[in-house]
Structure formats: C-alpha cells, structure tokens
C-alpha positions in Angstrom: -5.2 -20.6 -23.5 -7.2 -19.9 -20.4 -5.5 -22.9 -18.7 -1.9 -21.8 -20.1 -2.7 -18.2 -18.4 -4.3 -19.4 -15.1 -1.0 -21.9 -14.5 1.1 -18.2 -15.1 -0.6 -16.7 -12.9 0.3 -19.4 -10.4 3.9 -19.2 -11.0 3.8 -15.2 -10.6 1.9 -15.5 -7.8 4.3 -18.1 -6.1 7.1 -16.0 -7.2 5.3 -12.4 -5.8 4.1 -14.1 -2.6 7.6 -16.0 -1.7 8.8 -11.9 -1.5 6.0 -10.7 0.3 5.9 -13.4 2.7 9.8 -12.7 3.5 9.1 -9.2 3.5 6.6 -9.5 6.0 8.2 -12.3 8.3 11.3 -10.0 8.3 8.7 -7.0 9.3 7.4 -9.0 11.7 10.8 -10.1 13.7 10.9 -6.1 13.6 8.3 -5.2 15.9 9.7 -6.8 18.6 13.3 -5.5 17.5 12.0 -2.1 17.1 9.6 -1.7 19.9 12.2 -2.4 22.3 15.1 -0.8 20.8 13.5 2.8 20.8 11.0 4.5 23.1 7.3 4.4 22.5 7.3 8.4 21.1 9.9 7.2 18.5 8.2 4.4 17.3 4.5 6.2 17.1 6.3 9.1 15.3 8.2 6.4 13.0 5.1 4.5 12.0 3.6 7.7 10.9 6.5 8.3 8.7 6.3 5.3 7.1 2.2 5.7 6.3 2.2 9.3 6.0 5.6 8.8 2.9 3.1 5.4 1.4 0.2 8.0 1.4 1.9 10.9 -0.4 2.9 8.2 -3.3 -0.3 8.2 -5.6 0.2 12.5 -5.7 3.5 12.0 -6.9 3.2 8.7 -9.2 -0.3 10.0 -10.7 -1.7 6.0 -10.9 0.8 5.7 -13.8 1.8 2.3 -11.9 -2.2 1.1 -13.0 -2.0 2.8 -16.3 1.5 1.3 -17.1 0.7 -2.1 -16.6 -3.0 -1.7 -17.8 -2.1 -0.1 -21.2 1.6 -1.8 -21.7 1.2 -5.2 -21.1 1.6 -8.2 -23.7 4.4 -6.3 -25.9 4.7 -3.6 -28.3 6.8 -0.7 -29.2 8.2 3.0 -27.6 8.1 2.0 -24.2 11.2 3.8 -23.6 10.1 7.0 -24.9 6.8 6.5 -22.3 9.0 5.4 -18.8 11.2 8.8 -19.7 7.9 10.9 -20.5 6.1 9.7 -17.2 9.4 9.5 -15.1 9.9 13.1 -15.8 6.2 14.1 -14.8 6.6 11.6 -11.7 9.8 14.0 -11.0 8.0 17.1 -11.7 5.0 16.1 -9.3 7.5 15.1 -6.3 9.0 18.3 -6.3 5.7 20.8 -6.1 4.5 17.6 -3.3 8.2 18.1 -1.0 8.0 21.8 -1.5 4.4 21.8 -0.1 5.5 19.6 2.5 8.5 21.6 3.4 6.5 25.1 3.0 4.0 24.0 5.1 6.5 22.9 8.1 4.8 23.0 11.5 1.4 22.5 10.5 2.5 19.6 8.5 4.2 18.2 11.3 1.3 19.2 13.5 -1.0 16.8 11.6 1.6 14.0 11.2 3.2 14.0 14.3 1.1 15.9 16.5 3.5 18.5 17.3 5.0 21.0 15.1 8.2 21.0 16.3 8.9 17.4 15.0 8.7 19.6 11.6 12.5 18.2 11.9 11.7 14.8 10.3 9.8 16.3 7.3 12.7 15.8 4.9 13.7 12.4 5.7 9.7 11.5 5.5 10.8 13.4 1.9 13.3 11.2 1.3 11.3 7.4 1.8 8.5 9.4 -0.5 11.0 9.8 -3.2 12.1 5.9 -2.7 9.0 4.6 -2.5 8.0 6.3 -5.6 11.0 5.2 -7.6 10.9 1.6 -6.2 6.5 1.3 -7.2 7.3 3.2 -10.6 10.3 0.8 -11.6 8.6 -2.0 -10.4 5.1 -1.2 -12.9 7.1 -1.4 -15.7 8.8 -5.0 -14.6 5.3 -6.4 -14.2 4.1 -4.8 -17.8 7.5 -6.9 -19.4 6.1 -9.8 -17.5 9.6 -10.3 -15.5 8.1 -11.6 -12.3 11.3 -13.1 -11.4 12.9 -9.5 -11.5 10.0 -8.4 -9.6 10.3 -10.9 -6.7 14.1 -10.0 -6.8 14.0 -6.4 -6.5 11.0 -6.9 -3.6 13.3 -8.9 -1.7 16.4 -6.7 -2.1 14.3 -4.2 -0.6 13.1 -5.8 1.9 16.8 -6.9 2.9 18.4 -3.2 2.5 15.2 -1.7 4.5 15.5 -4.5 7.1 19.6 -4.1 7.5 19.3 -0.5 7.7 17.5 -0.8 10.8 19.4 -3.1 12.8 22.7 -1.3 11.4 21.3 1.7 12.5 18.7 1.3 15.7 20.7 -2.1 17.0 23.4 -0.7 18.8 21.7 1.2 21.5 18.4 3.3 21.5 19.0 6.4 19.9 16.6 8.8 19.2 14.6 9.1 15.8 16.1 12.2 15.1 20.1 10.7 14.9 19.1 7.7 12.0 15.9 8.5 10.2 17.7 10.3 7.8 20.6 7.9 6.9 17.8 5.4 6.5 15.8 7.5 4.2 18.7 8.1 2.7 19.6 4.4 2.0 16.1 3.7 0.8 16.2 6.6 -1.6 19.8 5.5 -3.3 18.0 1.8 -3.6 15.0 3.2 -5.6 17.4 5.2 -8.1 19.1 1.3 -8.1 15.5 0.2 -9.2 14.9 2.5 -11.8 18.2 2.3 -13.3 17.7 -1.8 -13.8 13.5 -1.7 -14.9 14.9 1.0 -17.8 17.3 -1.5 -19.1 14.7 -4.6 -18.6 11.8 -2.4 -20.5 14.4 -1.8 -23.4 13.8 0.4 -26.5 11.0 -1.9 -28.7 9.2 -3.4 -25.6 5.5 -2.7 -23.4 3.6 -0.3 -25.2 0.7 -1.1 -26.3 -0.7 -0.4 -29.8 -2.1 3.0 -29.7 -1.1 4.1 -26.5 -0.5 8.3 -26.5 0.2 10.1 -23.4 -2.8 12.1 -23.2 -5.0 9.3 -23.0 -3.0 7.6 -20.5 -2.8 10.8 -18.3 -7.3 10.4 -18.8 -6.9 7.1 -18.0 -5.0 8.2 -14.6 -6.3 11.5 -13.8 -9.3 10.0 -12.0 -7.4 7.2 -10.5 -5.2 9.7 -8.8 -8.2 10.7 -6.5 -9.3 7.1 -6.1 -6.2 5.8 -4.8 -5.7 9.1 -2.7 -9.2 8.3 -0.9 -8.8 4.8 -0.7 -5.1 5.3 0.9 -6.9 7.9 3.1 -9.2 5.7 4.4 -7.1 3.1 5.1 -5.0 5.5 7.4 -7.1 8.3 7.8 -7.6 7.2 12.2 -3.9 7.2 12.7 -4.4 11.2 11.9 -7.6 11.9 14.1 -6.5 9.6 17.2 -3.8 12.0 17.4 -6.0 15.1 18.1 -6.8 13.4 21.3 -4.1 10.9 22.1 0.2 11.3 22.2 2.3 9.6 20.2 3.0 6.6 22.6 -0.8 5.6 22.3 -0.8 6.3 18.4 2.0 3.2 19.0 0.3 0.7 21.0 -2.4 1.3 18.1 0.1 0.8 14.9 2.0 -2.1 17.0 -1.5 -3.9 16.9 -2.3 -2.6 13.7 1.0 -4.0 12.3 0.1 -7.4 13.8 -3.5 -7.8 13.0 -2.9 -6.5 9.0 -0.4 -9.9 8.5 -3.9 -11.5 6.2 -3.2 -8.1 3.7 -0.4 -10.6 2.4 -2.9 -12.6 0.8 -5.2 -9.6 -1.2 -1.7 -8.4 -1.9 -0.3 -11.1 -3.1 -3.1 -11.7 -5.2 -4.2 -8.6 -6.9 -0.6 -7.6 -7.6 -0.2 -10.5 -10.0 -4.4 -11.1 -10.8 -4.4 -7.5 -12.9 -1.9 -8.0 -15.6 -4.1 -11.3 -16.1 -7.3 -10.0 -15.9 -6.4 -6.6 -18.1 -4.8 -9.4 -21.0 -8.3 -11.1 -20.7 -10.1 -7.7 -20.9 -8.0 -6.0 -24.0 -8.8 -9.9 -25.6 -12.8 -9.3 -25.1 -12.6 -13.0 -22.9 -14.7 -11.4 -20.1 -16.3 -14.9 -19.3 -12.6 -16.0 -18.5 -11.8 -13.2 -16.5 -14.8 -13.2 -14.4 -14.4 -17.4 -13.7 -10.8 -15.8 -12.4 -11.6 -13.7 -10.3 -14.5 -15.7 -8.8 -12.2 -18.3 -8.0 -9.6 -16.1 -6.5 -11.9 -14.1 -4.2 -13.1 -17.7 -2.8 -9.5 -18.5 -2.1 -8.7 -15.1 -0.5 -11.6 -15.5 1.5 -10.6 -19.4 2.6 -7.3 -17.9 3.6 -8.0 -14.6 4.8 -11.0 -14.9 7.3 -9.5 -18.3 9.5 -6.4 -15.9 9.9 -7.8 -12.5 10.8 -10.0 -14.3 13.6 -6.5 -16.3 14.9 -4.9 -12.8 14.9 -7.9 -11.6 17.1 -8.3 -14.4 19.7 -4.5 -14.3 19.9 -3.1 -10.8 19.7 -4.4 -9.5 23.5 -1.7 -11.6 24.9 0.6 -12.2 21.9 1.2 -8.2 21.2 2.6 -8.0 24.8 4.9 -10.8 24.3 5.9 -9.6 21.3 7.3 -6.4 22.4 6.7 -4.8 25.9 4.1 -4.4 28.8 3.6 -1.1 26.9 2.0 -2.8 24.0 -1.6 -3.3 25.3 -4.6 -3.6 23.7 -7.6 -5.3 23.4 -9.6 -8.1 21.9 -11.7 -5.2 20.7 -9.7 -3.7 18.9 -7.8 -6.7 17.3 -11.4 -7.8 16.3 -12.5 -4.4 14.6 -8.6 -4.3 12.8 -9.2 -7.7 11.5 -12.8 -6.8 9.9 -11.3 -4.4 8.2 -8.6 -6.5 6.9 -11.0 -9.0 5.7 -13.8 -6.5 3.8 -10.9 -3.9 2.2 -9.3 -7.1 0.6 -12.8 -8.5 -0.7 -13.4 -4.7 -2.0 -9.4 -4.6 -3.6 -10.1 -7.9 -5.4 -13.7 -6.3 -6.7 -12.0 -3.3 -7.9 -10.2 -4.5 -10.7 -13.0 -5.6 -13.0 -14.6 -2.3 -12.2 -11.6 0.0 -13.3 -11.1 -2.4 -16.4 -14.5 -1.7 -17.7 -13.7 1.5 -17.0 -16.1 2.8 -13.7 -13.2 5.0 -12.4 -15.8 7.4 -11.5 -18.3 5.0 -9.9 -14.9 4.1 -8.1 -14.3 7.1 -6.9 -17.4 8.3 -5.9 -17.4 4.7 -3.5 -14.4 5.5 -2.1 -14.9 9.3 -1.1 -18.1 8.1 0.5 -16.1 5.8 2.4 -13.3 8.1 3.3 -16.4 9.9 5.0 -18.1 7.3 6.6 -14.6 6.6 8.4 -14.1 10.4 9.6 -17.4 10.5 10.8 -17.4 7.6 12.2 -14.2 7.9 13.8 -15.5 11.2 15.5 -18.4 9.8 16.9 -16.8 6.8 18.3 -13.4 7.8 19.6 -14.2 10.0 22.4 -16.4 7.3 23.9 -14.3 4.1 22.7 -10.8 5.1 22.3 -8.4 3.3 19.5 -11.5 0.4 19.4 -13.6 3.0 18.3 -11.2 4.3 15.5 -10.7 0.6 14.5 -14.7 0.2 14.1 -14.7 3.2 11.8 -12.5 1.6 9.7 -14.1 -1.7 9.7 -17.8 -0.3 8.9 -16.4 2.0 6.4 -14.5 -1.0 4.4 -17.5 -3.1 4.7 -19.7 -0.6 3.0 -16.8 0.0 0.0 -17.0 -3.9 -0.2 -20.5 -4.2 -0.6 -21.3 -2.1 -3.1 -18.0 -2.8 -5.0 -19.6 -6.4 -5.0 -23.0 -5.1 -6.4 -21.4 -2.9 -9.1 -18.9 -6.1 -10.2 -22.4 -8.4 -10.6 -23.2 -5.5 -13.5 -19.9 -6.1 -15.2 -19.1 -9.4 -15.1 -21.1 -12.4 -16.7 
C-alpha cells in the first residue's frame, strides 16, 4: 500500500508541477513584457495588488481550503451540503473584508500603495480577492475528490486567461494602471465563479466527507489556522509594506522585479506540499505515522537537492540577468538576490515541516512560531532598512524564515518516529 500511494503521489505531483511550471514560465516571459510595457510606478503599485489580494485570501476563505482536504479526503458522504455551508460563510466573510477595505479608503491605500489617492484601485484589488478566493476554494474540493487531472486543468486555464488578459490588455501601448486593472480583475473574477461552478459538479451529492465531519468542528479545526496562515502570508510580504514608508513605488518595483526572479525555486516546495498533504493526512487518519514520516523525509531531501543548487544560480546570476530581463531601471544587487534566495530556501524547508505539525494537531505551537516570526521580520526590517535599503528588508526576511524553519524542524523530530 505504501508503494501504491508513494507512486500516486508521483503522478499528482507530475500532473501539479507540469501546471505550475507553465504557470511560472508564462509569469516569467511577463516580467520582461510587463516591465517594459508600463512605467515603473504602475508596475510597483501592480505587484502590490497582486500580494496585497493573495494576502487578504485566508480572512476570507477561513483555512477551509486545509480543513476541506484534511477532513474530506478518501470518500464519504454530504459533501455537497458542506461546499454550500462553507461557500456561503466564504461569501459572508468577503463581504465584511471589501467593505472594510472600501470603508477604510485612503488609509488603506496609504498602506498599500503608499498614497491615498491610489484609493482608486481598491475595488479592482476587490475584485482579484474575490477570484482568488473562488479559484483556492474550488480547487480544495478537487484535491479532496482526488481529481488531480482537473486540478492541473483548471491551474493551467488560469494561468492562460490571467496571462492573455495581460497582453490583450497592457500589449497595445502603455496605458496607465488605472484604464485595465479593472477589466482584468474583472476577467479573473468571472474565471473563479467558472471554477466553482465545475468543482460543485466534480464533488457531487454522495462524495468527500469524511465520516463524522460536523461543521463546528471543522470551523475549530480552522479558526486557529486562520491566524497561522494570516501571519505566515504576513511575513512572507510584510517588507513590501515597510519599504514603502521610506521608498516610492518605482523602488518597491526594482525590489518585486528581483523578488519575482529570485522566488522561481518556490515551484518546488509548491509543487510538493500541494500534493504531499492529501497523502500524508490519508497516512495520518490510517494511524501509518512511520509511513508518513519515511515521506516526508524523503521529500524534504529532494526539495533541498533541488531547491538550494537553484536559489544560489538565481543569486550569482540575477545582478546582470534582472537588467537584461527588463530595463536599466531594474537594478539590484548580489546582496539582495542572496538574502531573497535564503529565504526562499528556509520558508520551503519550514512549509514542508508544517504539515506533520498541523496533522498532529500543534496549530497553536504553529501559530505561536509564526507570530514570532512575523516579529522578528518587522523588527528586523526596521533596524536594517534605513542603513541597508531593499538588502536589508530581504535579510529580515531571510533571518526571520530561518528561525520558523528551525524550530519547525525541532517540533517535527517530537512528532514523527
């Protein structure tokens, strides 16, 4: 059985990574589309879009993704009954989240953009929220039916809708942020009601629910996680925000330009965890903990045979590859390519970690890791900024994922056998 379930997880994972690698090829070739196709200002403010939207999900999806393919894989019945119940809270949630966003207007805008009158893009930041949402809740459910290929479809659809949008849009001149964000949220949004729509009819009336499952203890279950994956997302973008109390947008670009091109090794812990939890969590609920440690062992060595030779390419390379890439603009250091790629490295070590942890249920051990870390960053990040610039705010991030690694790796050794 073990061997039957480790050659699955192969085929899901080829299946995951073939869309995630085209995903990111595809968001590659856009840098240098994008960074010359629209001013420096528009492309800082349209990075922080994008993060700012991906941060707001886990306030408006409430972990259920986690819980939904944590409590309703291998089968059962009602699962229906549980993707309307949670949809509708997920609906519920999004609404009090966009009219906080939209009631808070300038400052909002003050803290994403750094200028309050850019309060302008909030609702089409609103809109990629609501698709992202739809497209990571839909998705959940396909992974819990174990309909990988679906999964790897509707990735790549989005990938090719999100990709077309922009040249459609942004290819035919260089307009200004303002004239085609919202058509393109717009377009991602209609997509993700798309995604819904098909996962409700995959899911079907008698399928995923575990035995046992009631909504109040899958909202415990989740309530805890929401935090966790709020901190964690926090820290992973939390410089973006402080660099813009003392730099302007086109310098918060050069930064996410580099950052875009020095996070190409997340493929790997992405690629991996996405289709290593439904695995490990059937080895968990089957009490085979000795197999699902051996797993995970073996997939943190390959992450780390993959992942380290790649980040330290990125470095050595990106000084004089970002440039080329896109325009004399685009500057940056080894420094900071170094710093981004450390990161890269110890947040996919402590990703990988984290799953044995949440399935023998150390949320709050978790969460408490992963607050300290969001602090470590901040501080970090104010102490070393004004002296180092964007290097500085990449350090932060780096020492900050290193500690969540290595005591992620110390809790795991009191879990696993």
């Amino acid at each position: 059985m073990p061997g039957l379930r480790l050659t699955g997880l192969r085929g899901d994972t080829a299946l995951y990574g073939t869309a995630v690698l085209l995903d990111r090829l595809l968001g590659f070739l856009m840098l240098p589309f994008l960074t010359r196709a629209i001013a420096p200002q528009d492309y800082g403010a349209w990075t922080q879009t994008v993060v700012t939207a991906g941060l707001l999900v886990p306030l408006v999806l409430f972990a259920f993704p986690t819980a939904i393919v944590r409590s309703f894989s291998g089968g059962g019945a009602g699962a229906r009954r549980f993707f309307d119940r949670l949809g509708s809270l997920a609906t519920g949630l999004y609404l009090l989240v966009a009219g906080g966003v939209l009631a808070g207007g300038g400052v909002v805008a003050g803290w994403v953009y750094g200028d309050a009158a850019a309060r302008t893009l909030l609702p089409a930041l609103l809109g990629l929220l609501a698709a992202d949402a739809a497209v990571e809740f839909g998705v959940a459910w396909l992974r819990a039916a174990g309909r990988m290929g679906r999964v790897a479809a509707v990735l790549i659809a989005r990938s090719v809708v999100r990709y077309g949008a922009l040249i459609a849009l942004v290819g035919g001149g260089a307009p200004a942020l303002t004239g085609w964000l919202a058509p393109f949220a717009l377009v991602q949004a209609m997509f993700g009601l798309g995604v819904l729509a098909l996962s409700r009819r995959q899911v079907g009336p008698d399928d995923g629910a575990a035995a046992g499952t009631d909504l109040r203890g899958l909202l415990r279950f989740s309530a805890p996680l929401v935090l966790l994956a709020g901190f964690t997302s926090l820290n992973a973008v939390l410089d973006r925000y402080l660099l813009l109390r003392g730099l302007d947008l086109p310098a918060l670009a050069v930064y996410a330009a580099a950052q875009s091109l020095a996070g190409i090794p997340m493929v790997l812990h992405s690629v991996l965890g996405f289709t290593l939890f439904p695995v490990l969590a059937r080895h968990w609920q089957a009490g085979e903990v000795g197999a699902a440690a051996a797993l995970l062992r073996r997939a943190l060595r390959g992450y780390l045979a993959g992942c380290v030779p790649l980040a330290l390419l990125i470095a050595l390379a990106g000084p004089w590859g970002l440039p080329l890439l896109t325009t004399a603009h685009y500057e940056a250091p080894f420094a900071l390519f170094a710093w981004m790629g450390a990161a890269v490295v110890a947040f996919g070590v402590y990703q990988i970690l984290l799953y044995a942890l949440l399935l023998d249920g150390r949320s709050g051990q978790v969460l408490a890791l992963a607050v300290a870390a969001t602090t470590i960053n901040a501080s970090l990040n104010l102490a070393l900024v004004p002296r180092f610039g964007a290097s500085g705010a990449a350090a932060a991030v780096a020492v900050a994922n290193a500690a969540m690694a290595l005591v992620a790796a110390r809790l795991a050794r009191r879990v696993l056998p």
